[in-house]
CHARMM-style PDB file with segment names, atoms N, HN, CA, C and O in Angstrom:
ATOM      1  N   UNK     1     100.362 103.917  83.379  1.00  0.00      PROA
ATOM      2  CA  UNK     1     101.179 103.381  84.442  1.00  0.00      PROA
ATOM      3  C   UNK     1     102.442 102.795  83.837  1.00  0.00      PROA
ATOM      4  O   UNK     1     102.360 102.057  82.855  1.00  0.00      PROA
ATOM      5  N   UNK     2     103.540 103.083  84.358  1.00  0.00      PROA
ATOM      6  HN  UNK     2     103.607 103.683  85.155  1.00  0.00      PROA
ATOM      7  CA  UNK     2     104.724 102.635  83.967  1.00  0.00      PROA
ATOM      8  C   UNK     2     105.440 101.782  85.721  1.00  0.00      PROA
ATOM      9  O   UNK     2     105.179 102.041  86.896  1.00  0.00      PROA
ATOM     10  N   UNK     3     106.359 100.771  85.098  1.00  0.00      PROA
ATOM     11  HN  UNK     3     106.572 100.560  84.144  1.00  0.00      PROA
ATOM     12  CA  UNK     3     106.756  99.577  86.234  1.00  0.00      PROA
ATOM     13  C   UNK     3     108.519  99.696  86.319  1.00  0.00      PROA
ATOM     14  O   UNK     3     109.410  99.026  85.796  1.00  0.00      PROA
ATOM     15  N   UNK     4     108.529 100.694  87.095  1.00  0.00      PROA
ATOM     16  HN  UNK     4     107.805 101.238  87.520  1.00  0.00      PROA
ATOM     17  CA  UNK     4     110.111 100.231  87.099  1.00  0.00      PROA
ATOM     18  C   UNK     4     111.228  99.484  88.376  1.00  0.00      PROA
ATOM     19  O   UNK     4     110.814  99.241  89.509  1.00  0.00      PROA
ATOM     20  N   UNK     5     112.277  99.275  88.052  1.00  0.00      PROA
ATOM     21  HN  UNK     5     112.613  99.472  87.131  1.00  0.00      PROA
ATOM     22  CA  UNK     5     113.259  98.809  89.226  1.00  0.00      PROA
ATOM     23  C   UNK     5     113.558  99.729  90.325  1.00  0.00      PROA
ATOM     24  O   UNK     5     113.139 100.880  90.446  1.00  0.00      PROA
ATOM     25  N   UNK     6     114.371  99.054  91.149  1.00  0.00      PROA
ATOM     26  HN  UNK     6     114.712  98.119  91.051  1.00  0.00      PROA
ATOM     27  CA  UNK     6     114.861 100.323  92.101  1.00  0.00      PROA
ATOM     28  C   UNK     6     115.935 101.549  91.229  1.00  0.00      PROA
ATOM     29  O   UNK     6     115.893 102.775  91.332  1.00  0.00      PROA
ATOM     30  N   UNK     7     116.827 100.724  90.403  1.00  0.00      PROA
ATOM     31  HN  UNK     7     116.861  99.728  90.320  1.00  0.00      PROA
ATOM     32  CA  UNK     7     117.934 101.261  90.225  1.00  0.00      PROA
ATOM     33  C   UNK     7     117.252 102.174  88.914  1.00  0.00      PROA
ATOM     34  O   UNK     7     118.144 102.811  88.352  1.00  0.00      PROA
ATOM     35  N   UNK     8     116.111 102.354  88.395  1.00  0.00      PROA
ATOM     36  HN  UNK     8     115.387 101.836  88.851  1.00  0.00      PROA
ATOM     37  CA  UNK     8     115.688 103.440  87.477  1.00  0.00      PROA
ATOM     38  C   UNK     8     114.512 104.219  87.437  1.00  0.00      PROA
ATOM     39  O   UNK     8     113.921 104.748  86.496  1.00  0.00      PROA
ATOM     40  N   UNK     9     114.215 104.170  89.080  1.00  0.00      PROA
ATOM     41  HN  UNK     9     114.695 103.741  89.845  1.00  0.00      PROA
ATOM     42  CA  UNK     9     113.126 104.592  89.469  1.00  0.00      PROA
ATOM     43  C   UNK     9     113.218 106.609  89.654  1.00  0.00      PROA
ATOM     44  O   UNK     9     112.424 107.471  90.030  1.00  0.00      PROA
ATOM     45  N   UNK    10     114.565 106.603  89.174  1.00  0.00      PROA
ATOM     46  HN  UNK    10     115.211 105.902  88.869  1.00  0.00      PROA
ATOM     47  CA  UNK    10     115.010 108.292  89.115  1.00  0.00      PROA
ATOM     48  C   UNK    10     114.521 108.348  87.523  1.00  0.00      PROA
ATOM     49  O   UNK    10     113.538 109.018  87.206  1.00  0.00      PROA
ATOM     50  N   UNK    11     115.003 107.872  86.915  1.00  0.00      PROA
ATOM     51  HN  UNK    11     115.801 107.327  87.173  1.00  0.00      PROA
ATOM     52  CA  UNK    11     114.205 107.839  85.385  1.00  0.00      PROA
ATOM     53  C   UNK    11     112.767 107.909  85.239  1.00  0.00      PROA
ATOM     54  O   UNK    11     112.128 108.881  84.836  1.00  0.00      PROA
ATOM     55  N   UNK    12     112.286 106.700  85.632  1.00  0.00      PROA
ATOM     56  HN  UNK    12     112.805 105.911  85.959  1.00  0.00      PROA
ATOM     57  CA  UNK    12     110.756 107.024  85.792  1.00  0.00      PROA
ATOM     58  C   UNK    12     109.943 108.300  86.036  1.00  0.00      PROA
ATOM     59  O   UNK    12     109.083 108.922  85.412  1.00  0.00      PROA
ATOM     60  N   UNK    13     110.725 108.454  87.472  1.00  0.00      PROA
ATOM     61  HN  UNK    13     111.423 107.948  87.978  1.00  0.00      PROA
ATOM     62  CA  UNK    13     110.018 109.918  87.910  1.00  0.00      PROA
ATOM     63  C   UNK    13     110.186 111.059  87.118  1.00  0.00      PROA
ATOM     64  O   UNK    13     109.278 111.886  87.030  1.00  0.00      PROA
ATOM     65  N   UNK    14     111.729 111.249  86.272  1.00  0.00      PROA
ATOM     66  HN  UNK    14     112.466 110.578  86.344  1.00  0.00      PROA
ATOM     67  CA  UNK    14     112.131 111.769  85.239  1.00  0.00      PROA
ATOM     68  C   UNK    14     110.925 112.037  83.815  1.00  0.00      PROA
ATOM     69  O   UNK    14     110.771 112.844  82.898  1.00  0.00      PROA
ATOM     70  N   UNK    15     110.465 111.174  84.189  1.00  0.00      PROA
ATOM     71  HN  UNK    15     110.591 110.519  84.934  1.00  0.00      PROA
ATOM     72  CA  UNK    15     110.106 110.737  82.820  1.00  0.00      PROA
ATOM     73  C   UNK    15     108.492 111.008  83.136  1.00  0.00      PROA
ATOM     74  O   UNK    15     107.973 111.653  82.225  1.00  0.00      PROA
ATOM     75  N   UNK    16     107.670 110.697  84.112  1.00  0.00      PROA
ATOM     76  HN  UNK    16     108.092 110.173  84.852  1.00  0.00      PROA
ATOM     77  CA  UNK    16     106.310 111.192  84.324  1.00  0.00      PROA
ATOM     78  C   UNK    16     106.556 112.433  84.867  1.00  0.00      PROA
ATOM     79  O   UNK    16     107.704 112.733  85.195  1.00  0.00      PROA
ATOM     80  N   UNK    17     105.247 113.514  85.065  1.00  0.00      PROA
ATOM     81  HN  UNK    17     104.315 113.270  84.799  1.00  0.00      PROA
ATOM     82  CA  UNK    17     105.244 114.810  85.521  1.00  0.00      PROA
ATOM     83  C   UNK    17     104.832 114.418  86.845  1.00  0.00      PROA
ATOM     84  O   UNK    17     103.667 114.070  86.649  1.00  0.00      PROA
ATOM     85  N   UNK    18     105.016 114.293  87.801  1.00  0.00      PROA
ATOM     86  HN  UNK    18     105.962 114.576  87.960  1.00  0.00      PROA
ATOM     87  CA  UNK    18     104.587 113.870  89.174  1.00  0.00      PROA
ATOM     88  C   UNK    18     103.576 113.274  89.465  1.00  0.00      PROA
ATOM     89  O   UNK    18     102.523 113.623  89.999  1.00  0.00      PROA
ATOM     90  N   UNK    19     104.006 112.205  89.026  1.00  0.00      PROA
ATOM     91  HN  UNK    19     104.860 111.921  88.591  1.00  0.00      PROA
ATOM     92  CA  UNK    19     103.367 110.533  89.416  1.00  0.00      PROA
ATOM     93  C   UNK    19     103.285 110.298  90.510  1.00  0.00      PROA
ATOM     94  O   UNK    19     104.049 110.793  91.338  1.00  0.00      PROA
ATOM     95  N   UNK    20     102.496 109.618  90.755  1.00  0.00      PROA
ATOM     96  HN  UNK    20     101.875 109.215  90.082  1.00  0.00      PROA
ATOM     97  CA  UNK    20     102.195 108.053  92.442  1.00  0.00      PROA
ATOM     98  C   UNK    20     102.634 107.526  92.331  1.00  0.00      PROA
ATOM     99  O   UNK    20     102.711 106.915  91.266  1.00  0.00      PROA
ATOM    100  N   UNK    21     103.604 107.205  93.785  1.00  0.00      PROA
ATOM    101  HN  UNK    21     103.542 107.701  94.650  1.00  0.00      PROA
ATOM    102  CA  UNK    21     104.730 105.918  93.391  1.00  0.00      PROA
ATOM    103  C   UNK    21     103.864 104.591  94.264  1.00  0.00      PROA
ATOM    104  O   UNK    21     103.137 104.959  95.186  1.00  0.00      PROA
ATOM    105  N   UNK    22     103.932 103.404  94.031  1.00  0.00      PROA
ATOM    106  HN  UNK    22     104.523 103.105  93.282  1.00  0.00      PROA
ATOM    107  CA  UNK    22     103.768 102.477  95.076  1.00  0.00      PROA
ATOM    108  C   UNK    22     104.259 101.255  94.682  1.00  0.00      PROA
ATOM    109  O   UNK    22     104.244 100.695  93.585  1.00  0.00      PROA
ATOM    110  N   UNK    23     104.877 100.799  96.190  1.00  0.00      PROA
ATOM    111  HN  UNK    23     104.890 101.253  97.081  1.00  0.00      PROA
ATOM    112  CA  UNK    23     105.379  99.251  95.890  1.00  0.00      PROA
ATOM    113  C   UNK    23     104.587  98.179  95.085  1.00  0.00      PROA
ATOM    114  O   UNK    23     103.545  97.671  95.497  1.00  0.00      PROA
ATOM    115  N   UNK    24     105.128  97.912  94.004  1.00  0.00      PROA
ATOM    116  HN  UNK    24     105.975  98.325  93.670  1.00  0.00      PROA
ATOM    117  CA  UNK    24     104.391  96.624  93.811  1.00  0.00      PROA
ATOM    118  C   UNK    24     104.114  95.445  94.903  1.00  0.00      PROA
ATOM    119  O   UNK    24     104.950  95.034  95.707  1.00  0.00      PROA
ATOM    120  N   UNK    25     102.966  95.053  94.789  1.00  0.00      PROA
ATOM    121  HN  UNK    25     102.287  95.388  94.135  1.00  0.00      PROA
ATOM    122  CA  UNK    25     102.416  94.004  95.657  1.00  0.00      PROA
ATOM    123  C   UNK    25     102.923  92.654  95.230  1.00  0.00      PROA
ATOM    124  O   UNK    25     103.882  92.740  94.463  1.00  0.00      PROA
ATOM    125  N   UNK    26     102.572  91.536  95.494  1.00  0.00      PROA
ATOM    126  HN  UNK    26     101.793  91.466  96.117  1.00  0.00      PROA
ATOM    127  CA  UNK    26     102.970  90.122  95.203  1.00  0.00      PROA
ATOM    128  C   UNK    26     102.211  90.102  94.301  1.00  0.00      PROA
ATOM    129  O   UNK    26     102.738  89.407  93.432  1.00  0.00      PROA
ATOM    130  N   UNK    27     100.612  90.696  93.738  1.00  0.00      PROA
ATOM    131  HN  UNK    27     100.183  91.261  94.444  1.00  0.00      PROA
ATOM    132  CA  UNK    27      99.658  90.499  93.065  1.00  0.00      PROA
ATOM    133  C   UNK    27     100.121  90.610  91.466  1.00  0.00      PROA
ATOM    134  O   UNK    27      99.493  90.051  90.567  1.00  0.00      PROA
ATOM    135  N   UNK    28     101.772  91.725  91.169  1.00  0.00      PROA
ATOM    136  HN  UNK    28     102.282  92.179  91.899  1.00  0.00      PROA
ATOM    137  CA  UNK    28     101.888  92.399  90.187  1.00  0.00      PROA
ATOM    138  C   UNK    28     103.566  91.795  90.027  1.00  0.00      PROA
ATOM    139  O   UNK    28     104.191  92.389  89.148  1.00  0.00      PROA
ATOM    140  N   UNK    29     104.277  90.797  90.699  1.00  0.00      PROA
ATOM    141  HN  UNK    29     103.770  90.315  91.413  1.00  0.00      PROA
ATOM    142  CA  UNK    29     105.542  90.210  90.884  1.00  0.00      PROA
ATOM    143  C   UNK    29     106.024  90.268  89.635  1.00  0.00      PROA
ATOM    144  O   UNK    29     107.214  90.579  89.607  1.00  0.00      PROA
ATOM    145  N   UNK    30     105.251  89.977  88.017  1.00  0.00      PROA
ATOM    146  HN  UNK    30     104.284  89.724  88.040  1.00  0.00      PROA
ATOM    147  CA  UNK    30     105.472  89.537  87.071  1.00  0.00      PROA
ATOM    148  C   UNK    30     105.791  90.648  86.029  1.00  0.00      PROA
ATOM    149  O   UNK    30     106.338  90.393  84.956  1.00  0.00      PROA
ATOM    150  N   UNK    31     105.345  92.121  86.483  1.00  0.00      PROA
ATOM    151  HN  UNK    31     104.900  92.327  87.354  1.00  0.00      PROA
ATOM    152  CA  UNK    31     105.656  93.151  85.776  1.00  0.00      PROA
ATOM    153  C   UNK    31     107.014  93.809  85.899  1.00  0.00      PROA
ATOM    154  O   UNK    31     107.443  94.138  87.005  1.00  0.00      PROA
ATOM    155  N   UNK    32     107.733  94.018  84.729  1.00  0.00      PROA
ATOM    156  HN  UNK    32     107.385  93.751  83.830  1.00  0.00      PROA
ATOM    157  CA  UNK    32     108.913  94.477  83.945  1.00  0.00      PROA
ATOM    158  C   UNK    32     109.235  95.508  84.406  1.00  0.00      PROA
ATOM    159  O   UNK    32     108.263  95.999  84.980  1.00  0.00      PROA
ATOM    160  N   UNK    33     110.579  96.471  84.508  1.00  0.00      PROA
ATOM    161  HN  UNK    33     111.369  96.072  84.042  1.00  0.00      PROA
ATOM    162  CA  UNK    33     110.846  97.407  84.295  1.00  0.00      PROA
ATOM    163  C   UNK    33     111.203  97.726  83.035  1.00  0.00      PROA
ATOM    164  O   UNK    33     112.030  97.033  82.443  1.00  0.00      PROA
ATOM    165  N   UNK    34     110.687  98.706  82.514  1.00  0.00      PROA
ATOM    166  HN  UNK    34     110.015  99.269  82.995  1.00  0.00      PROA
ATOM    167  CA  UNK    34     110.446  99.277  81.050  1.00  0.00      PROA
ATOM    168  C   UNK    34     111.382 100.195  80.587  1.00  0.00      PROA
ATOM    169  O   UNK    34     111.274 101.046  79.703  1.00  0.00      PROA
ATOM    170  N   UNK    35     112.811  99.749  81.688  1.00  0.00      PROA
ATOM    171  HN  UNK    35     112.900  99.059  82.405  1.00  0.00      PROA
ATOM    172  CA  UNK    35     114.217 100.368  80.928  1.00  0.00      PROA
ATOM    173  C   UNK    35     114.950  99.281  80.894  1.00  0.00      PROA
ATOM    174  O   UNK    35     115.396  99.244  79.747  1.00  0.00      PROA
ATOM    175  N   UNK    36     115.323  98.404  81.461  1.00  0.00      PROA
ATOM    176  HN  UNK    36     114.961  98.435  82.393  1.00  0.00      PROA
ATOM    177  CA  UNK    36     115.853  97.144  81.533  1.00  0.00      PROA
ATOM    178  C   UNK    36     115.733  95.850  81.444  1.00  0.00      PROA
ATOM    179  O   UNK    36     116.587  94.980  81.272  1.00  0.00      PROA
ATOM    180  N   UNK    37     114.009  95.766  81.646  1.00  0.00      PROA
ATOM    181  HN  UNK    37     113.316  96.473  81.786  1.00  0.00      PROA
ATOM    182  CA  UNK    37     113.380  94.283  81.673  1.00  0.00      PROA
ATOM    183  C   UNK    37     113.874  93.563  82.765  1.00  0.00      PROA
ATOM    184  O   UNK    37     114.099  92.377  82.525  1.00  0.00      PROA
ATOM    185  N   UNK    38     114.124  93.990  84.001  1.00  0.00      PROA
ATOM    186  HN  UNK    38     113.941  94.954  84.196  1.00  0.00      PROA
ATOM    187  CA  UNK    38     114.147  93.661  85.254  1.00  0.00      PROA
ATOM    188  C   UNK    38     112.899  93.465  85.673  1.00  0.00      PROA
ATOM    189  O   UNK    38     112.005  94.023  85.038  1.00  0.00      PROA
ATOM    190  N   UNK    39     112.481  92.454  87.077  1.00  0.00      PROA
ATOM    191  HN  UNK    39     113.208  92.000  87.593  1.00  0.00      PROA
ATOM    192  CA  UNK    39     111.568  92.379  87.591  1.00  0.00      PROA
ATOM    193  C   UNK    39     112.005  94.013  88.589  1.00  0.00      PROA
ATOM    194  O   UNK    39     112.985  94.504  89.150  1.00  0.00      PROA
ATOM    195  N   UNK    40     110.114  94.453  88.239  1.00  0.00      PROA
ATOM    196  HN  UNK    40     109.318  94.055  87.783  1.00  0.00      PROA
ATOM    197  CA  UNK    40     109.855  96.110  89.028  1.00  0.00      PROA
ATOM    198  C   UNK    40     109.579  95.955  90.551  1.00  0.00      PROA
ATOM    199  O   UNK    40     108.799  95.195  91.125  1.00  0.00      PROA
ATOM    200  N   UNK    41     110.237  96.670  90.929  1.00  0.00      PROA
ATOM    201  HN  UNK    41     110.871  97.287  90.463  1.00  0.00      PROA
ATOM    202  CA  UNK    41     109.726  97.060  92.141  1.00  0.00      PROA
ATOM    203  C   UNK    41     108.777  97.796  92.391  1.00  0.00      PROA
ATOM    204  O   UNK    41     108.020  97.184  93.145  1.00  0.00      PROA
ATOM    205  N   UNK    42     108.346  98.938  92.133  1.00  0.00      PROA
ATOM    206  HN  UNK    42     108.961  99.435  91.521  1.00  0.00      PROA
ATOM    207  CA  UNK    42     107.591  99.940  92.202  1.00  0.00      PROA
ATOM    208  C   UNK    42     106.900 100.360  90.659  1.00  0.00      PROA
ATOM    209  O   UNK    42     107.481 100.235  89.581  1.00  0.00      PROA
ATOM    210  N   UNK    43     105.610 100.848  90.849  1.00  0.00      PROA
ATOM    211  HN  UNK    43     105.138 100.949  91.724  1.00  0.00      PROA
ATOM    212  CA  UNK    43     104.368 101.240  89.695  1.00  0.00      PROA
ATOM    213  C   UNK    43     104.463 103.222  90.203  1.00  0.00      PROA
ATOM    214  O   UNK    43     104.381 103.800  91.287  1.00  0.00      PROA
ATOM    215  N   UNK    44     104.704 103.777  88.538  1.00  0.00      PROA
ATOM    216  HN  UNK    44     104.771 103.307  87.658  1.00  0.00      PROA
ATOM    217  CA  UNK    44     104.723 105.184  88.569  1.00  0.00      PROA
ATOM    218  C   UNK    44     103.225 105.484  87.882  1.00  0.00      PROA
ATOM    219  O   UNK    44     103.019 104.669  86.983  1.00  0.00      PROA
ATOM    220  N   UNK    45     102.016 106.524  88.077  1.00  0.00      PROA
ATOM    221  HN  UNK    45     102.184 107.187  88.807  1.00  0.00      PROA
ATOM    222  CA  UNK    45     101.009 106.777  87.622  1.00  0.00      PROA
ATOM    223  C   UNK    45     100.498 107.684  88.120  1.00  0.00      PROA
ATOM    224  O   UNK    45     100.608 107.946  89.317  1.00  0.00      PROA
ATOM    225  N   UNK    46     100.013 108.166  87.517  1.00  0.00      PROA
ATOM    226  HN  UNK    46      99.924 107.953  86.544  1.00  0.00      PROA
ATOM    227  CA  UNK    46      99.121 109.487  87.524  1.00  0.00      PROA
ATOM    228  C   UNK    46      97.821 109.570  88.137  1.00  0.00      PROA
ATOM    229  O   UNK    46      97.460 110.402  88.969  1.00  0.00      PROA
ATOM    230  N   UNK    47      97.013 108.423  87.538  1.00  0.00      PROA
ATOM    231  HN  UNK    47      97.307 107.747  86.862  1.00  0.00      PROA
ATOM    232  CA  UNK    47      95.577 108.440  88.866  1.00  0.00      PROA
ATOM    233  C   UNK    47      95.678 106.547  88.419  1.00  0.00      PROA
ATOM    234  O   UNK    47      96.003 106.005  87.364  1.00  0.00      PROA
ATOM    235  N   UNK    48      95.249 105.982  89.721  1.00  0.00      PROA
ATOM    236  HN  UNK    48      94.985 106.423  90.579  1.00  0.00      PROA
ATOM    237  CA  UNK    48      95.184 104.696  89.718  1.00  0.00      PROA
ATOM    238  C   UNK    48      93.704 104.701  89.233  1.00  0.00      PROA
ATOM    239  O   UNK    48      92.814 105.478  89.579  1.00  0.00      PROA
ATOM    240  N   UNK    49      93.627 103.481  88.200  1.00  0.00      PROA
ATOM    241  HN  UNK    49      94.350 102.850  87.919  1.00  0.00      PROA
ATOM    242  CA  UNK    49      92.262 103.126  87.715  1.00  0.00      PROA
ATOM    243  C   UNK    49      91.447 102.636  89.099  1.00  0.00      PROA
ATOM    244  O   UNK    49      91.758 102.127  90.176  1.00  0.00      PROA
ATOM    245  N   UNK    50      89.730 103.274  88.173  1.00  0.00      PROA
ATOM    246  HN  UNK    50      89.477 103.688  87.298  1.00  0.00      PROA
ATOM    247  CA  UNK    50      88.702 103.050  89.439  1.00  0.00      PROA
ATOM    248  C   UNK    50      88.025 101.385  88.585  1.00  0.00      PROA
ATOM    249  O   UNK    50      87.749 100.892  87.492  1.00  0.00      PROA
ATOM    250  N   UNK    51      88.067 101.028  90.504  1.00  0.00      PROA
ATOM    251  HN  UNK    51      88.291 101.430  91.392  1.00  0.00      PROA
ATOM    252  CA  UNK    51      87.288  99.344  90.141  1.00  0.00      PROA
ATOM    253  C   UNK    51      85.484  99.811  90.057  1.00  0.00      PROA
ATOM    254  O   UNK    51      84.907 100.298  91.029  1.00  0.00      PROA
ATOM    255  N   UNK    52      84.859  99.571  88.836  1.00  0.00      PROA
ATOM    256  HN  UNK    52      85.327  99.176  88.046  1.00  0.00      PROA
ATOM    257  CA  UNK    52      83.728  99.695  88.561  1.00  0.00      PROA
ATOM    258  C   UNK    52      83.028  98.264  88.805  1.00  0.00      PROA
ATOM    259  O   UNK    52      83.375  97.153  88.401  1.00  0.00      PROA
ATOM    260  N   UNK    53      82.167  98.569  89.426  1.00  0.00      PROA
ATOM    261  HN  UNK    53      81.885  99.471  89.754  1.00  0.00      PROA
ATOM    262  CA  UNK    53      81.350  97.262  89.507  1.00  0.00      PROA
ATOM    263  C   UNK    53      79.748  97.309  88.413  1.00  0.00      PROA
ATOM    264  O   UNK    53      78.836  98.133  88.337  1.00  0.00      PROA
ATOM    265  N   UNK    54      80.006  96.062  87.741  1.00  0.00      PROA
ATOM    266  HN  UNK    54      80.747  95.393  87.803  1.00  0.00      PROA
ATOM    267  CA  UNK    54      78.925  96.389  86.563  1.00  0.00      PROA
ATOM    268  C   UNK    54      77.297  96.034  87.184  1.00  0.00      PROA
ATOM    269  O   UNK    54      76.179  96.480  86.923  1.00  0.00      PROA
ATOM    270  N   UNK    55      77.740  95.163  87.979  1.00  0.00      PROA
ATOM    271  HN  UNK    55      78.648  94.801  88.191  1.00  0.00      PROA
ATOM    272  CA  UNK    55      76.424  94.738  88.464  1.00  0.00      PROA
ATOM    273  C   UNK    55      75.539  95.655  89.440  1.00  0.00      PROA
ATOM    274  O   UNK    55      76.153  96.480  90.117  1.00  0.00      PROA
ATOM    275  N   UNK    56      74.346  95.586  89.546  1.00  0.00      PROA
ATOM    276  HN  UNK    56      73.847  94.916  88.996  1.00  0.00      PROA
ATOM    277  CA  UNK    56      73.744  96.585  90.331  1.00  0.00      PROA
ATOM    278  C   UNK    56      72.975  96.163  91.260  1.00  0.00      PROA
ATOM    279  OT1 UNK    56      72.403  96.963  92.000  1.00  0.00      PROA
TER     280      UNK     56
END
């Protein structure tokens, strides 16, 4: 998963082979864009990780 801004979110996509885009939530406010070190707007990825529950 890569976190970028609005203004390099053409890069991003550039840059993954056809990624999932989605708004960052309030949950993720604190993550970077990884061309500028701007706060990201949007998360680029390929398959979103699965929540495993350990307990049974």
């Amino acid at each position: 998963m890569i976190t970028v801004c609005q203004e390099h979110m053409k890069d991003g996509l550039n840059l993954l082979n056809v990624p999932h885009v989605e708004e960052i939530t309030q949950q993720y406010l604190e993550h970077r864009c990884i061309f500028c070190n701007k706060l990201a707007k949007f998360e680029l990825f390929y398959v979103k990780p699965m929540k495993i529950s350990l307990s049974r």
